[in-house]
C-alpha positions, 0 to 999 in steps of 0.5 A, a space after each residue: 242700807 243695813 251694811 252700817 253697823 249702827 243701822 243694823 243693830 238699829 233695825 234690830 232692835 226695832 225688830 225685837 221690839 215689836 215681835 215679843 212674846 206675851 205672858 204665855 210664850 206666845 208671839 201671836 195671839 188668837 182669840 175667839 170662841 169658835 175652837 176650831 177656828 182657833 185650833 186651824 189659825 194656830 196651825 197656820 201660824 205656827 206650824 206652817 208660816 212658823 211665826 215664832 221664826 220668821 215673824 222676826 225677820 219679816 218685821 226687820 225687812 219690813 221696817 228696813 224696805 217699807 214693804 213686805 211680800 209673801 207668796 203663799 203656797 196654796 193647794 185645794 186640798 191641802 190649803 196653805 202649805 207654804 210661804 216665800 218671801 218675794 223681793 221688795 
């Protein structure tokens, strides 16, 4: 579908569009008092799914599929370690 030039640049621009970053520089915001609940949902966002990379993306196969899989990566211990990108 995105192999037409103007479909993909469409969806590019709607994938631009709906992950921009805030006054801080920030992609994805966290609110909340609790501190260590903020301090282990950054870490999950954005140094184990890296959300300032891939957030783009998803939302591209996102819009472009209607659908959208991740297969997390979870150990006991470890927690949430990694992500994959199942096919729609």
């Amino acid at each position: 579908m995105d192999m037409s030039p103007e479909v993909s640049a469409a969806l590019d621009i709607m994938a631009d569009e709906c992950v921009t970053k805030n006054e801080k520089g920030e992609i994805l915001g966290i609110y909340t008092e609790n501190v260590r609940v903020k301090n282990v949902l950054k870490d999950l966002f954005y140094n184990v799914l890296n959300v300032n990379h891939n957030l783009g993306v998803w939302t591209r196969e996102l819009i472009k599929f209607g659908d959208l899989f991740l297969r997390l990566e979870i150990d006991q211990k470890l927690g949430i370690y990694d992500c994959r990108e199942l096919p729609a």
